[in-house]
C-alpha beads as a LAMMPS data file, in Angstrom:
LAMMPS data file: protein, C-alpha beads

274 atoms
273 bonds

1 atom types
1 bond types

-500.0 500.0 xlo xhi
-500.0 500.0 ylo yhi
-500.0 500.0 zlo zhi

Masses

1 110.0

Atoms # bond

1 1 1 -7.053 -53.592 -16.855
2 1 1 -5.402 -50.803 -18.659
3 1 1 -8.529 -49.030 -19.522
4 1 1 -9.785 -49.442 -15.662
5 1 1 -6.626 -47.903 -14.519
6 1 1 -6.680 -45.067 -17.298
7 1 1 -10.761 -44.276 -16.142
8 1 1 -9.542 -44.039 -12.318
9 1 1 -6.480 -41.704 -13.200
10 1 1 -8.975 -39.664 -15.099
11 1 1 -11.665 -39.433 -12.136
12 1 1 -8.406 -38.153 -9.802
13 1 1 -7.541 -35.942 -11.850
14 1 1 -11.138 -34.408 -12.593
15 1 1 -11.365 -34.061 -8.366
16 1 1 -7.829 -32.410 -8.310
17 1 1 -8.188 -29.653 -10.969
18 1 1 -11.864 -29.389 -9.145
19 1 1 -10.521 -29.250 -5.802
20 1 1 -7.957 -26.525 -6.922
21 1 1 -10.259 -24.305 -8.865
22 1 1 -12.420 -24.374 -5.760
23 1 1 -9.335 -23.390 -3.858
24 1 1 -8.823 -20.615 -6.189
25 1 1 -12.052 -19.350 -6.016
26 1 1 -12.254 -19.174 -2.412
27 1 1 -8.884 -17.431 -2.623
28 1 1 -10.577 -14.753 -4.627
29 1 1 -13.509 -14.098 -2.360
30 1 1 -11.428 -13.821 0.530
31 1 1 -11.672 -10.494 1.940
32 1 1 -10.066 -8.499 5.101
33 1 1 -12.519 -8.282 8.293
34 1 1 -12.217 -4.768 8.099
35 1 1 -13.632 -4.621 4.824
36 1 1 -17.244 -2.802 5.151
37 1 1 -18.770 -4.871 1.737
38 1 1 -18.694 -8.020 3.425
39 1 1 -22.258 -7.711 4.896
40 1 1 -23.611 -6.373 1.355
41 1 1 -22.955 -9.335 -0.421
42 1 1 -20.981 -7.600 -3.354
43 1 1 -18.755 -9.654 -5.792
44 1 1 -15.121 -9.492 -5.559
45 1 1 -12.438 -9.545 -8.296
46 1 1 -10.318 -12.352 -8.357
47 1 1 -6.566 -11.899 -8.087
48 1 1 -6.368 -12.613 -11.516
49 1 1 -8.771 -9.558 -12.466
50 1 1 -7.137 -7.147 -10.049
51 1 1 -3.381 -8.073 -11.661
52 1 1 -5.036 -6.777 -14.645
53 1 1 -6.702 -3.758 -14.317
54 1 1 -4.222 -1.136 -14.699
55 1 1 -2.227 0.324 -12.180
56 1 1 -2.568 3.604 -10.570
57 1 1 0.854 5.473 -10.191
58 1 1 1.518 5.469 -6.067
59 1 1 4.808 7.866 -4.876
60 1 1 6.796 6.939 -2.105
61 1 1 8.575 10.146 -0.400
62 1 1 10.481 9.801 2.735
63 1 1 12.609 12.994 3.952
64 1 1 11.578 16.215 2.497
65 1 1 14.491 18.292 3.847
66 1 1 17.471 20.620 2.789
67 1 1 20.784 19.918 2.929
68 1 1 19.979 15.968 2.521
69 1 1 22.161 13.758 0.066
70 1 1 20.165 10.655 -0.466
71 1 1 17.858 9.150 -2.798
72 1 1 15.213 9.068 -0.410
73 1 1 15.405 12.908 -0.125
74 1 1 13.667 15.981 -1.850
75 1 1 13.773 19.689 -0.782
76 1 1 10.782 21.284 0.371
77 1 1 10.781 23.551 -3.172
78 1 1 11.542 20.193 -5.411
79 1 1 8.201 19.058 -3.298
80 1 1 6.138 21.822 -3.967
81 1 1 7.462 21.845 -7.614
82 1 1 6.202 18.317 -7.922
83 1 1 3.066 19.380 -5.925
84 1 1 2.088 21.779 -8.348
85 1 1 2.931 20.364 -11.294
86 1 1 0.726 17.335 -10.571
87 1 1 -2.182 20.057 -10.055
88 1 1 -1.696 21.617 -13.301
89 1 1 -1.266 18.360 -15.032
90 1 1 -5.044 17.757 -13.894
91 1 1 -4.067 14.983 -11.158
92 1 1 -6.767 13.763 -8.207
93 1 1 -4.634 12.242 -4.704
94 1 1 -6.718 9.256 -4.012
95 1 1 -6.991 7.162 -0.609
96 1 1 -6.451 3.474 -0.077
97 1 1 -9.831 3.527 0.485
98 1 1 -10.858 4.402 -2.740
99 1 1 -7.652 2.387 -4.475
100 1 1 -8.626 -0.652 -2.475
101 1 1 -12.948 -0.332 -4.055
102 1 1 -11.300 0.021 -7.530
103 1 1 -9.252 -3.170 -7.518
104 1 1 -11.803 -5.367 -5.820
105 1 1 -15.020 -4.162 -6.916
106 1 1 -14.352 -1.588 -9.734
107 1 1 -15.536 1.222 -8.343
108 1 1 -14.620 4.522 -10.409
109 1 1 -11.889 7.015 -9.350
110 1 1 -10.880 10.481 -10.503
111 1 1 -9.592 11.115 -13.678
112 1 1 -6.005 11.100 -13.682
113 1 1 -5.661 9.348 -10.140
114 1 1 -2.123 10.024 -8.422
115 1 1 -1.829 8.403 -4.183
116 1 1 1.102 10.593 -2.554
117 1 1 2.114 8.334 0.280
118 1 1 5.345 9.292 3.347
119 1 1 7.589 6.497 4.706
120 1 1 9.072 6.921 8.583
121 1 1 7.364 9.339 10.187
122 1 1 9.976 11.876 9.853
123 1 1 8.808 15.535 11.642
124 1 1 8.642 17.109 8.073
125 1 1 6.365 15.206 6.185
126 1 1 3.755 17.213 9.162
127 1 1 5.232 20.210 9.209
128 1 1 6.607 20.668 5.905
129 1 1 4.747 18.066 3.292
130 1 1 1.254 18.120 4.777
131 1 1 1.036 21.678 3.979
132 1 1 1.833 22.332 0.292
133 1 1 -0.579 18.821 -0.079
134 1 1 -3.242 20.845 1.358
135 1 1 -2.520 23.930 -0.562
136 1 1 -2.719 22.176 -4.054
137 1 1 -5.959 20.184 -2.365
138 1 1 -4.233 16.761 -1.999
139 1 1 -4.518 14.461 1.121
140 1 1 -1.355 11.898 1.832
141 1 1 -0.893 8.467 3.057
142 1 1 1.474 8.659 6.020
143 1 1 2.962 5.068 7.056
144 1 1 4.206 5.494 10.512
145 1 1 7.432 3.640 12.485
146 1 1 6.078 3.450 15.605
147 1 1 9.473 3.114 17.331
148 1 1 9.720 6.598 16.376
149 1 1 7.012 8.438 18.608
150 1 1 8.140 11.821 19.972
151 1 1 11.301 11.398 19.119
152 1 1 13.606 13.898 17.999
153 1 1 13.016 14.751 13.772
154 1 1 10.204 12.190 14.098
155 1 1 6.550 12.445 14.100
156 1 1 4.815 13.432 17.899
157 1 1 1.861 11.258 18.366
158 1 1 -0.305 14.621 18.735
159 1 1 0.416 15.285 14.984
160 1 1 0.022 11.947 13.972
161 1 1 -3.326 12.623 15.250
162 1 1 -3.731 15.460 13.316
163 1 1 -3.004 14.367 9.909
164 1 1 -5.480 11.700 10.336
165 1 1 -8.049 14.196 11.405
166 1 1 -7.267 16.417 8.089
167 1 1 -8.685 13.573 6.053
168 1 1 -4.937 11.885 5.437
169 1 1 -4.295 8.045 5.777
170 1 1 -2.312 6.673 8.976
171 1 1 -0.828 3.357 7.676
172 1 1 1.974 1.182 9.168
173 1 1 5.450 0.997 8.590
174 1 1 6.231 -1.441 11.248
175 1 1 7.210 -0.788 14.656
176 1 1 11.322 -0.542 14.188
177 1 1 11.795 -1.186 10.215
178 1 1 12.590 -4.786 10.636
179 1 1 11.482 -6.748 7.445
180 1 1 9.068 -9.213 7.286
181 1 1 11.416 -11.791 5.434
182 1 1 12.858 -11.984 9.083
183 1 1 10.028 -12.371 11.534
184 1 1 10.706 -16.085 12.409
185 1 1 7.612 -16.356 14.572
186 1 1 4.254 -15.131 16.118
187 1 1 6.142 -13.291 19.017
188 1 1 8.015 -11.448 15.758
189 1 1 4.283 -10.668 14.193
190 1 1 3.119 -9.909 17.520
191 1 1 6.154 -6.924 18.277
192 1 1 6.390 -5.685 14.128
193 1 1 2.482 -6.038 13.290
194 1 1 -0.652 -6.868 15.553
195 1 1 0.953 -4.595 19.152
196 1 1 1.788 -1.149 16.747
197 1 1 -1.128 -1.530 14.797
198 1 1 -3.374 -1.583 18.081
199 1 1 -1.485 1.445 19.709
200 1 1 -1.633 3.708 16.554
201 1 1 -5.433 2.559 16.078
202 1 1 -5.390 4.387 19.359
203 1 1 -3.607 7.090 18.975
204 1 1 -5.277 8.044 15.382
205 1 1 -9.072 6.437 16.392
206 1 1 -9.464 4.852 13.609
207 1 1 -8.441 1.230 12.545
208 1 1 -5.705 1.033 10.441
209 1 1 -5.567 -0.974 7.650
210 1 1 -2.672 -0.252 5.105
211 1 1 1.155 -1.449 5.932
212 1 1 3.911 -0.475 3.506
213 1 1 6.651 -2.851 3.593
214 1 1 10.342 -1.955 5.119
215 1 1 12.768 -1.586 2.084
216 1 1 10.084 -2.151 0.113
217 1 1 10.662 -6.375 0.487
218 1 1 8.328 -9.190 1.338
219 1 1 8.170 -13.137 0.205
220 1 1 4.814 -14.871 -0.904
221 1 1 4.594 -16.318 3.019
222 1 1 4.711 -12.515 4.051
223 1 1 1.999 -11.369 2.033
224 1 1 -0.588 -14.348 3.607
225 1 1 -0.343 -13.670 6.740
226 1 1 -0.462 -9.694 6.282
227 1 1 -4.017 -10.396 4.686
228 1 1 -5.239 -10.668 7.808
229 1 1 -4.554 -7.273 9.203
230 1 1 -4.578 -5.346 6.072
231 1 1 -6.730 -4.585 3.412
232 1 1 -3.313 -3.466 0.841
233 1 1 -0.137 -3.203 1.324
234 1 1 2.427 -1.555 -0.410
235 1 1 6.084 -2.576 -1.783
236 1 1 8.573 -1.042 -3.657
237 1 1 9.223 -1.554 -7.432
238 1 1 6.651 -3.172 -9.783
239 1 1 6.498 -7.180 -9.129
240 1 1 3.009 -8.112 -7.836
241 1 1 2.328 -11.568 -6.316
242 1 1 0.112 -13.026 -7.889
243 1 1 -1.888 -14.620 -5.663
244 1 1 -2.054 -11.959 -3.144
245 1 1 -2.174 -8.617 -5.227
246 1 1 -3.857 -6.702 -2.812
247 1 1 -0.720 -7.333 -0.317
248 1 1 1.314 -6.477 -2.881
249 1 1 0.807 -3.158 -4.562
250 1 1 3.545 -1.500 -6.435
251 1 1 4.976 2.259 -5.294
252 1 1 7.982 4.506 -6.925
253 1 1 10.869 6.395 -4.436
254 1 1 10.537 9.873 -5.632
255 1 1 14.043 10.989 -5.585
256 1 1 14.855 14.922 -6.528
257 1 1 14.158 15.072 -10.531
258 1 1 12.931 17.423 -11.650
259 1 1 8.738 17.620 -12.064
260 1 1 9.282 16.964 -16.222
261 1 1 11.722 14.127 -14.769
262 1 1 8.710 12.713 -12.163
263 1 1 6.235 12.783 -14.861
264 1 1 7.996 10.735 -16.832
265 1 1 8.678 8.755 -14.783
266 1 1 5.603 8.047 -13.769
267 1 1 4.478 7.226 -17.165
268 1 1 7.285 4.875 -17.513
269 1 1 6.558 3.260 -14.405
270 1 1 2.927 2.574 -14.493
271 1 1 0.978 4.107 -17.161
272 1 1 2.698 2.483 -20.045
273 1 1 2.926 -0.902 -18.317
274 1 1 -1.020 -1.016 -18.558

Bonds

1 1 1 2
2 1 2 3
3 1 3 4
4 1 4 5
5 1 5 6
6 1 6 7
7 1 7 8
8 1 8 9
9 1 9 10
10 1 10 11
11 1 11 12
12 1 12 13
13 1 13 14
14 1 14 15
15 1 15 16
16 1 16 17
17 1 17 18
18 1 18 19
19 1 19 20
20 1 20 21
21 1 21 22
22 1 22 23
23 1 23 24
24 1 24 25
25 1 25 26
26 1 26 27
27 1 27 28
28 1 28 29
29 1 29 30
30 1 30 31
31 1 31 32
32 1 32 33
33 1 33 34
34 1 34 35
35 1 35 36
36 1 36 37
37 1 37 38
38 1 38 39
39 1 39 40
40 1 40 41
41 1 41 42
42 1 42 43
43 1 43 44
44 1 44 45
45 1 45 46
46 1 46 47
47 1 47 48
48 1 48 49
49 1 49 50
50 1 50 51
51 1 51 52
52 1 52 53
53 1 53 54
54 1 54 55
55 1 55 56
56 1 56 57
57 1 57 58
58 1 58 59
59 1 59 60
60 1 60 61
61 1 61 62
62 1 62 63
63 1 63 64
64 1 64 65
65 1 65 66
66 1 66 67
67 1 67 68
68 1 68 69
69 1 69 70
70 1 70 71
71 1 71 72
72 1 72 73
73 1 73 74
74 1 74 75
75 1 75 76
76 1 76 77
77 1 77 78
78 1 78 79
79 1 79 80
80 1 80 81
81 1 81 82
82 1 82 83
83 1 83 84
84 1 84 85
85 1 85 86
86 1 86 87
87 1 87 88
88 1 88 89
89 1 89 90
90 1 90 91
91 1 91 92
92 1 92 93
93 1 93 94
94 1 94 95
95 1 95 96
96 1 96 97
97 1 97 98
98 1 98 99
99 1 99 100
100 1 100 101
101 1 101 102
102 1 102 103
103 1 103 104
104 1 104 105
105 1 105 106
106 1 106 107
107 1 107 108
108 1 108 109
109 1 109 110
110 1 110 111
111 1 111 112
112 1 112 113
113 1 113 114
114 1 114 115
115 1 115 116
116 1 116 117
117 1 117 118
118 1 118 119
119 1 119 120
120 1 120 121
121 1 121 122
122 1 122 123
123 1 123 124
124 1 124 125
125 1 125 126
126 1 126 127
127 1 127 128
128 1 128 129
129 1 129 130
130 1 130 131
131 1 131 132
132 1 132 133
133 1 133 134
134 1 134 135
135 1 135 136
136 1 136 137
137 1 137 138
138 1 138 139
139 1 139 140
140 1 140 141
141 1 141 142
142 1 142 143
143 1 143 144
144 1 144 145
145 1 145 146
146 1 146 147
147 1 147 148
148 1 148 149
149 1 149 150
150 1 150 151
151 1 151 152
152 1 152 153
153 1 153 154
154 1 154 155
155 1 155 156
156 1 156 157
157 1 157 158
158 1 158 159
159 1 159 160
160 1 160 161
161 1 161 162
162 1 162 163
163 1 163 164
164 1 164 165
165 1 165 166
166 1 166 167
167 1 167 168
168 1 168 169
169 1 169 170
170 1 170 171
171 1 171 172
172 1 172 173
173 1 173 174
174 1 174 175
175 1 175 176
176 1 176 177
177 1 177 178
178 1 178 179
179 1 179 180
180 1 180 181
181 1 181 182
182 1 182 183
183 1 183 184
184 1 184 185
185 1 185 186
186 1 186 187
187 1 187 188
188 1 188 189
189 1 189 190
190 1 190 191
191 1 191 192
192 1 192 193
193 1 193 194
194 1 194 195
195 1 195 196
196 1 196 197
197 1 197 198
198 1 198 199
199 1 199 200
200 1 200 201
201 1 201 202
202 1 202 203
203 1 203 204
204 1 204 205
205 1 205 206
206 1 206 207
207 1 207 208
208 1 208 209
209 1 209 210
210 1 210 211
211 1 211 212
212 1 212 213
213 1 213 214
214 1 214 215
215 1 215 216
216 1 216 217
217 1 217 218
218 1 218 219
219 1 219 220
220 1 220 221
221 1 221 222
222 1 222 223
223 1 223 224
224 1 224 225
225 1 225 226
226 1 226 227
227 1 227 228
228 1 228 229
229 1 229 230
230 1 230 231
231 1 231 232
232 1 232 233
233 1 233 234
234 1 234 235
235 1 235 236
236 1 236 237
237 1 237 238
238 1 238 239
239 1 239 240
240 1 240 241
241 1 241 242
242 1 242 243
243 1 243 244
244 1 244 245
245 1 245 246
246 1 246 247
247 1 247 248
248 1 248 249
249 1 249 250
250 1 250 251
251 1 251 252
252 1 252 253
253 1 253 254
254 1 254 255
255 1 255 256
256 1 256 257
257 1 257 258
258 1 258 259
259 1 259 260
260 1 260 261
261 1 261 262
262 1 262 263
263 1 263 264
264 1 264 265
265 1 265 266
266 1 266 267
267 1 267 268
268 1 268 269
269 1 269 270
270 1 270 271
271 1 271 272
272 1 272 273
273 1 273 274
């Protein structure tokens, strides 16, 4: 009797660790409906693969003022400064685009890869950021609060427009900063998520498919369901999820160092960790 019981436990468990590896493997293939490679056929990393390729340093900058005392503020010359240095240092701005081919199919990128992307929408990162990017040949990713439209300091939906057609990336930034640890149900996802993401799809005529999280913060529950609108999107600090590492890529605040001080940062942050 003993040995019938022990041959039945071991037939469950042989279907259980099948039935999960299964799981994991379609967990690994899943991919975004805006994401172009589905109709080629072409094989996607698993999570497990993308958690280990190495990490590509992504800067978070929010106001780029004078007079500002925060940590989420830089002057316009502490901008260019950082701007430049980047240049000389032999840096390439890459798009989530491009980020988003490396991690799931391992496409190449430029040597010495750097993505510059803007939280808020504040009026500056147009008039102000957008500029010196272009001048040192850098595009930026531009995550937009749509509660903000034409409002004063913030972004008018006419240059919204415009940064997307100078070749920048219009992401998401919800539509009044709430985080997603809070939305309690689909009318939540429906106001924060799917009803901004249509309007600025028509404001910028383009999908958009990148969210950055408010403050940075998500749970595992968070990251799920934002698979389904986005191909990545992008926290705060360095803790991936591992089972949804495309939802959960890290950024750095830039806060005003100097440009020896981002550098080295940068290398602490995400070079050395790979």
């Amino acid at each position: 009797m003993n040995k019938i019981i022990l041959f039945i436990s071991a037939i469950l468990l042989t279907f259980v660790v099948t039935s999960c590896n299964h799981a994991a493997q379609h967990r690994s293939t899943k991919s975004p409906a805006n994401d172009s490679s589905l109709s080629s056929g072409e094989p996607r990393n698993t999570p497990a693969q993308i958690c280990a390729k190495p990490d590509v340093p992504v800067l978070c900058f929010h106001h780029i003022a004078d007079n500002i005392k925060s940590v989420y503020a830089v002057t316009p010359a502490t901008f260019e400064a950082d701007m430049k240095m980047l240049a000389d240092s032999g840096y390439h701005s890459v798009s989530p685009d491009q980020l988003y081919d490396y991690l799931v199919y391992n496409k190449p990128l430029p040597a010495k890869p750097v993505m510059i992307t803007f939280d808020d929408a504040r009026a500056e990162q147009a008039t102000v950021a957008e500029p010196i990017l272009k001048k040192y040949g850098f595009r930026g990713v531009f995550f937009i609060m749509t509660i903000t439209y034409n409002k004063k300091n913030y972004m008018t939906t006419e240059q919204i427009a415009q940064l997307a057609k100078d070749g920048n990336t219009i992401g998401l930034h919800s539509w009044d900063h709430q985080m997603v640890t809070k939305y309690k149900d689909a009318a939540d996802w429906q106001k924060e998520v799917v009803a901004p993401k249509a309007k600025l799809e028509k404001i910028v005529g383009m999908p958009v498919k990148y969210w950055a999280y408010p403050d940075g913060i998500y749970n595992h529950t968070s990251t799920v369901e934002l698979s389904k609108y986005f191909k990545l999107s992008f926290s705060l600090g360095t803790k991936k999820d591992t089972l949804e590492p495309l939802q959960t890529v890290p950024r750095m605040i830039v806060p005003g160092w100097t440009p020896r001080g981002l550098l080295n940062a940068m290398h602490r942050t995400f070079e050395k960790r790979n």
